[in-house]
C-alpha positions as CSV (number, residue, x, y, z in Angstrom):
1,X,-16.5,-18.1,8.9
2,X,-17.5,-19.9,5.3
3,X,-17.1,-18.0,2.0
4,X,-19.5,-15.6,0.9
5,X,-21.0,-14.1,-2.1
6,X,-21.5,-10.7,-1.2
7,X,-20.6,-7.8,1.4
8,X,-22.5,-8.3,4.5
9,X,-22.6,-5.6,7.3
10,X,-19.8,-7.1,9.2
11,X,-17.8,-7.1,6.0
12,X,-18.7,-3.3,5.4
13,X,-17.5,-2.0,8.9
14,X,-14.7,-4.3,8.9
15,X,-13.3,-3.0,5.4
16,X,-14.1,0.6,6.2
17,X,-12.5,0.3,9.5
18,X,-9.3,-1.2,7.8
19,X,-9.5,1.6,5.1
20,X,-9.2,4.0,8.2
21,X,-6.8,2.0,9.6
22,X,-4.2,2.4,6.6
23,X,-5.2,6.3,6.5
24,X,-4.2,6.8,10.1
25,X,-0.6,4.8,9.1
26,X,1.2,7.2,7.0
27,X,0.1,10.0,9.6
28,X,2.2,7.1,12.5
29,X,4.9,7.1,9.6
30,X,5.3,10.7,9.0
31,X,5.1,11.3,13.1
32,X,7.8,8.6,13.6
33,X,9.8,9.8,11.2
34,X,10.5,12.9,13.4
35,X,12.6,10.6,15.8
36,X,13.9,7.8,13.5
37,X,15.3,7.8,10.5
38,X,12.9,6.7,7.7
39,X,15.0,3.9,6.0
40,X,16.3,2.7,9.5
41,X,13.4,2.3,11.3
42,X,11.5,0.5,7.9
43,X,14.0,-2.1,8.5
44,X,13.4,-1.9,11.9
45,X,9.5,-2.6,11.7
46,X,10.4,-5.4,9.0
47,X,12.9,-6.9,11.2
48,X,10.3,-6.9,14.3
49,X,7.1,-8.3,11.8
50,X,9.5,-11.7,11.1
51,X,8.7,-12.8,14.7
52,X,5.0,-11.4,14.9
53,X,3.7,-13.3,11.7
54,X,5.6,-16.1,13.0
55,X,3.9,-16.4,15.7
56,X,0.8,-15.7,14.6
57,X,1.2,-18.5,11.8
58,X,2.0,-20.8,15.0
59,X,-0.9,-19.7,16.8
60,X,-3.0,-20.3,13.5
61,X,-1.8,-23.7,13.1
62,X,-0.2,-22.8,9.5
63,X,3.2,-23.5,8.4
64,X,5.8,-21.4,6.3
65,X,6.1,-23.0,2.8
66,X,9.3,-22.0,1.6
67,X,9.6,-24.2,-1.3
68,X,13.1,-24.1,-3.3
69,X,11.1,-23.8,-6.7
70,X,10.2,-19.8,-5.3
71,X,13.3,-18.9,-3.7
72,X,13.6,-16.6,-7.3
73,X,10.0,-15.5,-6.8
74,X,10.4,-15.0,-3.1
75,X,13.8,-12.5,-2.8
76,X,12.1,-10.3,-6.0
77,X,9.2,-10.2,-3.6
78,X,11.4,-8.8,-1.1
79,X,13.7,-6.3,-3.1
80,X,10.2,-5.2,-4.4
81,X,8.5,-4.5,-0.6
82,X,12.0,-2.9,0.5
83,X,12.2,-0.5,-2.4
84,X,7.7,0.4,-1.6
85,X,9.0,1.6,1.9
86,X,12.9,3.0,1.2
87,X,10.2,5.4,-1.1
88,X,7.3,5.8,1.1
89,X,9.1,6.6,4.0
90,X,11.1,8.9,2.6
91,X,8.3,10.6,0.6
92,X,6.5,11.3,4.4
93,X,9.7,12.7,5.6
94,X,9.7,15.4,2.8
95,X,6.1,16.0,1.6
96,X,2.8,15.8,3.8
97,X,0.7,12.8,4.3
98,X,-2.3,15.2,1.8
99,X,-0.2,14.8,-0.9
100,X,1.6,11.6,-0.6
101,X,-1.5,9.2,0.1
102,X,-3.3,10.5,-3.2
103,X,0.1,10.2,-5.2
104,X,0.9,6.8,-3.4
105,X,-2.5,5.1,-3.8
106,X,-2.1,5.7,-7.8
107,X,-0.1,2.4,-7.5
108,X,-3.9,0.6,-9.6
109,X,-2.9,2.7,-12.5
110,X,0.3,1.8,-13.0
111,X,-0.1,-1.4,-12.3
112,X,-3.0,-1.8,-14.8
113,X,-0.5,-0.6,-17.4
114,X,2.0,-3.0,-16.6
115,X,-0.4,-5.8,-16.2
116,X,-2.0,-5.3,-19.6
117,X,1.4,-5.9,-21.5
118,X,2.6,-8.8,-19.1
119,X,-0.1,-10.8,-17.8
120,X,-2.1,-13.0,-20.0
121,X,-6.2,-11.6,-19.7
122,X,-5.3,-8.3,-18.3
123,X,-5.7,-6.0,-21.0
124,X,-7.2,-3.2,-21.3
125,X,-10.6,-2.1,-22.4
126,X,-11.7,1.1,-23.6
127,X,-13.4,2.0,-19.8
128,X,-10.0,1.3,-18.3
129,X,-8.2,3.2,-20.3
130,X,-10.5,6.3,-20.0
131,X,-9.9,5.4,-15.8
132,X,-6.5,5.6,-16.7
133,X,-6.1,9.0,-18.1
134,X,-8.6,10.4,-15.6
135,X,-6.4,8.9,-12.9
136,X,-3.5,10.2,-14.3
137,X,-4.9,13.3,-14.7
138,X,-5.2,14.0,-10.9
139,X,-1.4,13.1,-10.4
140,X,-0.3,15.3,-13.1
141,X,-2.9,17.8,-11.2
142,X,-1.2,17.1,-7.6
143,X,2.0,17.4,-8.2
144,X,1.2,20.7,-10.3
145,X,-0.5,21.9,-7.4
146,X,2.8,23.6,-5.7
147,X,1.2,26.6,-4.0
148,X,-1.7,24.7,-2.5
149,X,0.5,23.0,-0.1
150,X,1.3,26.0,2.4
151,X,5.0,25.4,1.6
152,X,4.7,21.9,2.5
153,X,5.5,20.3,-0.7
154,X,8.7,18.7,-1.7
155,X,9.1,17.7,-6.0
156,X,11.2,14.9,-4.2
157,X,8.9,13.6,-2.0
158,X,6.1,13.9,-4.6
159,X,7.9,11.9,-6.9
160,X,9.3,9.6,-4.2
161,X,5.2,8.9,-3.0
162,X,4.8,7.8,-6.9
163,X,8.1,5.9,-7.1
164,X,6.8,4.0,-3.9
165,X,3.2,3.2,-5.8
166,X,5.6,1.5,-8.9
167,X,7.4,-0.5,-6.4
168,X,3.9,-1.7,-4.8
169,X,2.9,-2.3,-8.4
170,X,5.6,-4.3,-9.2
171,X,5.4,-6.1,-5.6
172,X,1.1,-7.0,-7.1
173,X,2.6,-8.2,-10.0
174,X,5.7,-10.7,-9.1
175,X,2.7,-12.0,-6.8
176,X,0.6,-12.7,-9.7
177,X,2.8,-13.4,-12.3
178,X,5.2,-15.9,-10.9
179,X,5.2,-19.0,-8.7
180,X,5.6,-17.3,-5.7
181,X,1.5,-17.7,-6.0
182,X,1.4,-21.6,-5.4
183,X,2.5,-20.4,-1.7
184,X,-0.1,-19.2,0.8
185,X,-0.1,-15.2,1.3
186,X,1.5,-15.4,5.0
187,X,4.2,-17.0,3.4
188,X,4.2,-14.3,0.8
189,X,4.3,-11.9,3.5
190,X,7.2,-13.5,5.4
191,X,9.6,-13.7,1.9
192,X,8.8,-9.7,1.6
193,X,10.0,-9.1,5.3
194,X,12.8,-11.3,5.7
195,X,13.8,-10.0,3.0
196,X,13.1,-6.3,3.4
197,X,15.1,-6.5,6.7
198,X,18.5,-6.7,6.0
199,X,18.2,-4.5,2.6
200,X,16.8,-1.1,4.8
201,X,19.0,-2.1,7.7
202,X,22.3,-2.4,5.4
203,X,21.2,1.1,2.9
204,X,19.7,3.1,6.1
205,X,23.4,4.8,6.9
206,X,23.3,6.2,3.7
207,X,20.2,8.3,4.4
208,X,22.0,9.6,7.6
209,X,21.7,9.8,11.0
210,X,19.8,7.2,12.3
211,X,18.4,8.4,15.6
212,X,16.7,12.0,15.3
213,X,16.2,12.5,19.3
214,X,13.8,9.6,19.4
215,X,10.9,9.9,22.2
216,X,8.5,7.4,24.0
217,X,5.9,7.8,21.2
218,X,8.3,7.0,18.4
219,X,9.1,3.7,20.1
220,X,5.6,3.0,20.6
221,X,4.4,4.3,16.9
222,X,7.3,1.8,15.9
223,X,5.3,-1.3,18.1
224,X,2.2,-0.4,16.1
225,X,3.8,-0.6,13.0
226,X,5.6,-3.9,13.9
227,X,2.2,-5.6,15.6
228,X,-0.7,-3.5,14.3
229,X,0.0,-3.0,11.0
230,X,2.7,-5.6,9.2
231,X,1.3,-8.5,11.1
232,X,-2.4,-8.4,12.4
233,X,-3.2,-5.8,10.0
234,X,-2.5,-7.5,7.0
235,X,-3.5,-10.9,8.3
236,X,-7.1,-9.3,8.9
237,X,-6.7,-7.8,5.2
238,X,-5.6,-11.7,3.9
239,X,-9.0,-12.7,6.1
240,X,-11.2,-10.7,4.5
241,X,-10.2,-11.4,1.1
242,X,-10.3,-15.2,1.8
243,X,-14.1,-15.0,2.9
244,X,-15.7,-12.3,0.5
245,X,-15.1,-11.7,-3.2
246,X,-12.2,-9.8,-3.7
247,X,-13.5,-7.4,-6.4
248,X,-15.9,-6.0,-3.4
249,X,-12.8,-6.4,-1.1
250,X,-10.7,-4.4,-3.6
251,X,-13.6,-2.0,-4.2
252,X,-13.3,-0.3,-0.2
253,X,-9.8,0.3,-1.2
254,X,-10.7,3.8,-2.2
255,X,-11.7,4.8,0.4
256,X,-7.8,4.6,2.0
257,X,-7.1,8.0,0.3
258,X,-10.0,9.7,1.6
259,X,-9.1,8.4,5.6
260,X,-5.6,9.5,4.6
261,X,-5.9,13.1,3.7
262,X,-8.6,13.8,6.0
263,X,-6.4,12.4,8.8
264,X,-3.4,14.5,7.6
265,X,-5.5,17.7,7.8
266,X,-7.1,17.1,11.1
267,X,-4.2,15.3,13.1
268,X,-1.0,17.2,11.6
269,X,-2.9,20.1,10.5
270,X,-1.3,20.3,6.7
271,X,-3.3,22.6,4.3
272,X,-6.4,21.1,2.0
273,X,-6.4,22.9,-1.2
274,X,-9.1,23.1,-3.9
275,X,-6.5,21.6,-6.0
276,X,-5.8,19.0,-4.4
277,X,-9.3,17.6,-3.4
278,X,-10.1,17.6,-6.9
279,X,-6.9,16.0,-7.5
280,X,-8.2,13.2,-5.1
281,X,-11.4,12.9,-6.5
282,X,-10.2,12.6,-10.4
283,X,-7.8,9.7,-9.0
284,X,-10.4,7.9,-7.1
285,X,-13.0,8.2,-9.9
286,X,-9.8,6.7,-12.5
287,X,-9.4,3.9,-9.9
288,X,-13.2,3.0,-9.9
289,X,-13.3,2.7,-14.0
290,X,-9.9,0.7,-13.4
291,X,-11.4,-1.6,-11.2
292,X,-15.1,-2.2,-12.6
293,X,-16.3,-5.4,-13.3
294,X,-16.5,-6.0,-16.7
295,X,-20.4,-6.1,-18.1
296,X,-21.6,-9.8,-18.1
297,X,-23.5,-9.9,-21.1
298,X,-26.3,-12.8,-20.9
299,X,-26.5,-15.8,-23.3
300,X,-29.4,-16.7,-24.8
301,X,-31.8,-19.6,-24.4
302,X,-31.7,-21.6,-27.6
C-alpha cells in the first residue's frame, strides 16, 4: 500500500481496532499473572517473540541489521524494554487494570519533559506545558483516588504502572536520540527482546515462585502475548505508521486508555469511580495538548 497523506477509513478501523487491541492486553496480563509469575513469564513472552519476528522478518524478505556502531544503542534499548515490563507486570499483579492503564499511558508526559531538555527541537511551548500540568493533574488525581478502588488499589502498584511509563519513555527516547535509529524498527524490536530475555529470565526468582498453579488459559494468554501482541501486533503498529502520518497515527493512541479501563470494568469487573474517570479524562485531554500539531502560520506573497 503507497504512503498517504491523511487517515482513510481503512486507517481509522485499523488504528481503533489496534487501540482496543492494547486495551484488552493488560486485562490477558493481569489474568495471566494469576498462574505465572509476572517477571517470569515477561521473559518468557520475550524469549518466545525472538523466533516470531524472526520469522516474520524471513517471511517479509527483511534482514536483521545489527551493525557494531549500535550495539551501545541496541543493549540500552533492551535494559530499557526489560525494566517497561519488570514494572508493568508487576503493577497488574498488585493494582487493577482501571488504574494502571491511565497511570501507565502518562508515559507522553514524561517523555515530553525529558525530550525538551535532551533532544534538539523538542521543547516546549506554552500549550504543551499547560497539557502537561493538566496531565499531571489526573495522575496526582488517580493515585489520590484510594477509596474509589473497592479495595483494589495498591500505592505499589500505582507507582510501579508510573515507573513502567518512565521506562517506555526512556525506551522512545534512546530510539530517537541515538543511532540505534539508522536501523529499521524490526530490528529495533529484535535488540529490545533479545535483550529483555535473559534480564527477566535471570531477576524473575527474585520475585518468587515462578509457577502460581498455571492452567490451560495461562499457557494460551502467554501464546497471545508471544504471537499476537510482541510480534504481529507491533509489526501491524510499524505498518501503519510507515503508510500514514504518524502525528494521525500517534493521535488514536488515546483512545488505548479508554479500551483499557472499560475492558477492566466489564471483563474483570473492577470498580469505575467518579474519580477516576475524571482522572482519565484530565490525562487524555493533557496528552492531546502534548501532542498537537504546532499552528502553521502562512507566509505571505511578496
Amino acid at each position: 500500500m503507497s504512503r498517504k497523506d491523511r487517515i482513510d477509513t481503512f486507517g481509522a478501523l485499523s488504528l481503533i481496532g489496534f487501540s482496543a487491541f492494547l486495551g484488552a492486553n493488560q486485562v490477558i496480563i493481569k489474568i495471566v499473572n494469576t498462574g505465572l509469575q509476572p517477571v517470569f513469564w515477561a521473559g518468557l513472552r520475550s524469549f518466545g517473540a525472538i523466533f516470531c519476528i524472526w520469522a516474520l522478518m524471513r517471511l517479509r524478505g527483511k534482514r536483521l541489521d545489527f551493525r557494531r556502531s549500535t550495539v551501545v544503542a541496541g543493549l540500552m534499548i533492551g535494559v530499557a524494554f526489560a525494566a517497561e515490563f519488570i514494572f508493568l507486570f508487576i503493577a497488574l499483579d498488585l493494582t487493577t487494570v482501571t488504574r494502571s492503564s491511565v497511570l501507565f499511558y502518562s508515559m507522553p508526559v514524561w517523555l515530553a519533559i525529558a525530550a525538551h531538555f535532551l533532544l534538539p527541537g523538542e521543547q516546549l511551548t506554552l500549550t504543551k506545558v499547560i497539557g502537561l500540568l493538566i496531565a499531571f493533574a489526573g495522575v496526582v488525581w488517580a493515585i489520590s483516588d484510594r477509596d474509589g478502588a473497592g479495595g483494589q488499589a495498591s500505592l505499589v502498584g500505582d507507582l510501579c504502572a508510573i515507573a513502567a511509563a518512565l521506562s517506555w519513555g526512556a525506551l522512545a527516547l534512546i530510539a530517537r536520540g541515538t543511532n540505534i535509529r539508522e536501523v529499521g524498527p524490526e530490528t529495533q524490536l529484535m535488540w529490545q527482546v533479545c535483550v529483555s530475555a535473559p534480564i527477566l529470565l535471570a531477576l524473575s526468582p527474585l520475585f518468587g515462585d515462578l509457577l502460581r498453579d498455571p492452567q490451560p488459559f495461562h499457557w494460551w494468554g502467554l501464546a497471545v502475548q508471544i504471537v499476537l501482541v510482541v510480534s504481529v501486533g507491533f509489526s501491524i503498529w510499524l505498518w501503519l505508521l510507515s503508510v500514514y502520518p504518524p502525528a494521525s497515527v500517534a493521535a488514536f493512541s488515546f483512545l488505548t486508555p479508554i479500551f483499557g479501563v472499560s475492558l477492566g470494568w466489564l471483563i474483570l469487573d473492577e470498580p469505575i469511580s467518579p474519580a477516576l474517570i475524571g482522572s482519565l479524562v484530565l490525562v487524555i485531554g493533557g496528552l492531546m495538548l502534548v501532542n498537537r500539531a504546532p499552528r502553521q502560520v502562512p507566509q505571505k506573497v511578496r
